[in-house]
C-alpha positions as MATLAB code, in Angstrom:
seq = 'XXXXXXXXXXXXXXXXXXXXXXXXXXXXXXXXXXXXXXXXXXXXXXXXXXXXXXXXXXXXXXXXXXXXXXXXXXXXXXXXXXXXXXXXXXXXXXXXXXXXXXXXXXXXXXXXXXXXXXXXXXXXXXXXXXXXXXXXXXXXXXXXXXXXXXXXXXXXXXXXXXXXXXXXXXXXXXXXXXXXXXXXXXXXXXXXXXXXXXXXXXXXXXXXXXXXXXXXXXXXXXXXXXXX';
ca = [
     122.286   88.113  148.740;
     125.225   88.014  146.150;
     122.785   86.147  143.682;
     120.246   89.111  144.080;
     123.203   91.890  143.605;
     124.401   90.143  140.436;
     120.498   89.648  139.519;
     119.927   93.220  139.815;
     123.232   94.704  138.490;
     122.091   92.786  135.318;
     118.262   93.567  134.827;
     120.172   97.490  135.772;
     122.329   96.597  132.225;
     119.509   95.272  130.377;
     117.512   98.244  131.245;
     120.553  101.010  130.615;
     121.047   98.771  126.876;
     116.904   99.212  126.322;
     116.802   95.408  125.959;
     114.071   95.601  128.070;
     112.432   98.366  126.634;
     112.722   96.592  122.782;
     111.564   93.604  124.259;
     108.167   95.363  125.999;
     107.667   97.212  122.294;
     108.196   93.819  120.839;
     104.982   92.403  122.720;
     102.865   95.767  122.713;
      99.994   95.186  120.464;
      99.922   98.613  119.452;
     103.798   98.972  118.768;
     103.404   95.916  116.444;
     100.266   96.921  115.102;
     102.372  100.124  113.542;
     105.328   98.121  112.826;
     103.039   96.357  110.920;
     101.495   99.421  109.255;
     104.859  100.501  108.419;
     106.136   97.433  106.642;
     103.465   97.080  104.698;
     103.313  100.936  103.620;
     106.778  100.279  102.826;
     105.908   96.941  100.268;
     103.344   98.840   99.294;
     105.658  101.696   97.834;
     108.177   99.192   96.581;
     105.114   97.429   94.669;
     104.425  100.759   92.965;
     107.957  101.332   91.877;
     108.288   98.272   90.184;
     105.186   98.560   88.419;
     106.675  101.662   87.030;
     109.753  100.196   86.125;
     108.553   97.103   84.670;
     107.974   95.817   80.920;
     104.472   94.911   80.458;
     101.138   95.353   78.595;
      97.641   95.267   80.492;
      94.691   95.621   78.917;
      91.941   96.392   81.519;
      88.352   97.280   81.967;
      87.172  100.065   84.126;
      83.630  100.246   85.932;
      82.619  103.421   87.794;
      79.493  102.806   90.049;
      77.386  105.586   91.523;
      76.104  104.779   95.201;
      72.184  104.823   92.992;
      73.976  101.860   91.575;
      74.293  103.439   88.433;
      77.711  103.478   86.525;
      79.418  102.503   83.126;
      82.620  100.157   81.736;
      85.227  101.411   79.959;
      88.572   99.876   78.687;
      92.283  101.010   78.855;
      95.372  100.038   78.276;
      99.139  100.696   79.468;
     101.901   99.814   77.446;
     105.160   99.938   78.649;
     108.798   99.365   77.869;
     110.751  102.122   80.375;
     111.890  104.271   79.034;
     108.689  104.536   76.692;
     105.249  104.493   77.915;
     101.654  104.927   76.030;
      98.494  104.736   78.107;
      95.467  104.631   75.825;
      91.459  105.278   77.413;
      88.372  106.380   75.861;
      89.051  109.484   73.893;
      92.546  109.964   74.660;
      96.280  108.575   74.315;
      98.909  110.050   76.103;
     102.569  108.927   77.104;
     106.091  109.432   76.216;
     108.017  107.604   73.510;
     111.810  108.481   71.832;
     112.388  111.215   74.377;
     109.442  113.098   73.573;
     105.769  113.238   75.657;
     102.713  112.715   73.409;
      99.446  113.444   74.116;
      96.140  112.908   71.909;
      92.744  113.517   71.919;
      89.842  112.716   69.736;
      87.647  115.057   68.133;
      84.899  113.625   65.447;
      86.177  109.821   65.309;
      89.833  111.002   64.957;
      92.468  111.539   66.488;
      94.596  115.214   67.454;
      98.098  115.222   68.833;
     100.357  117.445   70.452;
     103.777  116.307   71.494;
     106.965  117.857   72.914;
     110.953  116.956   74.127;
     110.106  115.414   77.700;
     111.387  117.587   80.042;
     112.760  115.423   82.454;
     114.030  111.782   82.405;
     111.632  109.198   82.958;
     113.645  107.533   86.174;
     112.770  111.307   87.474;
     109.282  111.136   87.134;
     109.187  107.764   88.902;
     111.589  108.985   91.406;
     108.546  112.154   92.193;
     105.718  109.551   92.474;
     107.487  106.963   94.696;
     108.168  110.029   97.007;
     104.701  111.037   96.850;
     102.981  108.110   97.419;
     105.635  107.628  100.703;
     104.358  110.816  102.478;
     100.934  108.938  101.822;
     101.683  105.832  103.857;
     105.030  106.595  106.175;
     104.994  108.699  109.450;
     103.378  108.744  112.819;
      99.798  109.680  111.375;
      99.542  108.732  107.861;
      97.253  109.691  105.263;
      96.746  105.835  104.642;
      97.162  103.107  106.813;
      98.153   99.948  104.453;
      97.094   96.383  105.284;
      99.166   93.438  103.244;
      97.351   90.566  101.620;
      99.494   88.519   98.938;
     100.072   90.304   96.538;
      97.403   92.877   97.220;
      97.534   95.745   99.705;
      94.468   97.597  101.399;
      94.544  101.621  101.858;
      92.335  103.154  104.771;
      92.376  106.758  105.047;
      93.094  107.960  108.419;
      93.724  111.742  108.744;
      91.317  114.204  107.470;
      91.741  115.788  103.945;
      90.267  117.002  100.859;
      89.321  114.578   98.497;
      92.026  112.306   99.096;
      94.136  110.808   96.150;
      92.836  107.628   96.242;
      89.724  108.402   97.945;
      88.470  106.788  101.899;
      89.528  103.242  100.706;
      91.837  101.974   98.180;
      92.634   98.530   97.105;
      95.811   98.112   94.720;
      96.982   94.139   93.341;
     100.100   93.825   91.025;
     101.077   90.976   89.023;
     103.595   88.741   90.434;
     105.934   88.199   87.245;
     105.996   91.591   85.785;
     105.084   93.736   88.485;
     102.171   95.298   86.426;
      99.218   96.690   88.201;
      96.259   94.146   87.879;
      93.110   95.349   90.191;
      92.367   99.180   91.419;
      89.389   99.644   93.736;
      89.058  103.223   95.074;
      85.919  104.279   96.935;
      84.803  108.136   97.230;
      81.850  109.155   98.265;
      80.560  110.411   94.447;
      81.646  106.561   93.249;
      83.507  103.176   93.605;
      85.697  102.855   90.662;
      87.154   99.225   90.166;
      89.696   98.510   87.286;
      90.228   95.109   86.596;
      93.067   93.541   84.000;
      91.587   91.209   81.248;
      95.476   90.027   79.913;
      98.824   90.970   81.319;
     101.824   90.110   78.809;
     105.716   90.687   79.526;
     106.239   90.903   75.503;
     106.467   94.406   74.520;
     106.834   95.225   70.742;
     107.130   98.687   68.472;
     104.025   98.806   67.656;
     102.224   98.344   71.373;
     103.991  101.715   72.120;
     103.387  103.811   68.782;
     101.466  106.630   69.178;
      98.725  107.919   66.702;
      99.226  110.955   64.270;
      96.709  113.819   64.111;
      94.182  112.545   61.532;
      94.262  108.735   62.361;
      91.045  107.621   62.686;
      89.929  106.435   66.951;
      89.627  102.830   66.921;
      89.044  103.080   70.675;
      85.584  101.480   71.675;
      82.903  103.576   73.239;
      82.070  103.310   77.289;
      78.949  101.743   77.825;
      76.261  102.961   80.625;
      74.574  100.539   82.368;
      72.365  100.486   85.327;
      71.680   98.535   88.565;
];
């Protein structure tokens, strides 16, 4: 009878401590399951701040395919030495370089800038997104529930909204030694767009992060439409 007093006086203690209770949540699926969902929301955000902090230039090709199977390829590039930052697509460069943002468009095979003093400090900018993208993934019902694989991570949307940042699936992959941003596949309903690096380089010189002047002529290639 003593043995059963002391037996119970201590699964009382274990019980009053909520060892017992950390122990159940350890083994419920579903607690685990979110745990699980929480971590990897968690790497996921982490990823994205280092990509955005890193030193790097990707060149990359973008597809956009229309559910008739329709779609074109286009290519970009993101240069980046924080600080400084130039992002160059079809038709447009914009970034910030020396303090000051840039942005340029082309008109007739040229190109036409605008630029100003940045406003706020880069660091601050990144600081805005990283909080952004955490109301995305963190909480009890997220906008995205994140799945971890390697060095890739899996969005699923899972509460209701209006076109969605990154649309009813998402699939983001960074580069292991830089940090850089190698694969984007988003899915919406209109299209699946899927950008995919060709090179990823860690060297970072002057001229990867000069912008063009009004009147410089577009050297940036044309998208091409395809089909099927």
């Amino acid at each position: 009878m003593a043995g059963v007093a002391v037996g119970a006086a201590g699964a009382a203690a274990l019980v009053a401590s909520g060892a017992l209770d950390r122990e159940a949540a350890s083994t419920d699926p579903v607690v685990r399951d979110v745990e699980q969902r929480e971590d990897a929301g968690e790497d996921f955000v982490a990823a994205w701040e280092r990509s955005r902090l890193g030193t790097y230039v990707v060149e990359s090709t973008l597809r956009r395919t229309f559910p008739d199977g329709n779609g074109f390829t286009s290519e970009r590039s993101v240069a980046q030495r924080p600080p400084d930052r130039l992002e160059r697509s079809v038709g447009s460069v914009s970034g910030r370089r020396d303090g000051r943002v840039v942005l340029c468009r082309t008109e007739r095979g040229r190109y036409r800038c605008s630029s100003g003093r940045a406003e706020r400090s880069y660091r601050s900018v990144v600081r805005d997104e990283v909080e952004t993208l955490q109301s995305y993934v963190a909480g009890p019902v997220p906008l995205y529930s994140v799945v971890a694989d390697d060095e890739c991570f899996d969005l699923s949307q899972v509460r209701p909204l209006p076109a969605p940042p990154y649309g009813t699936a998402a699939r983001f992959c960074f580069d292991d030694d830089t940090g850089a941003i190698t694969s984007i596949r988003v899915e919406r309903d209109e299209a699946t767009d899927l950008t995919e690096a060709i090179s990823v380089r860690a060297d970072v010189g002057d001229d990867d992060l000069r912008p063009p002047e009004t009147g410089d002529p577009s050297t940036e290639p044309a998208s091409n439409s395809d089909e099927g």
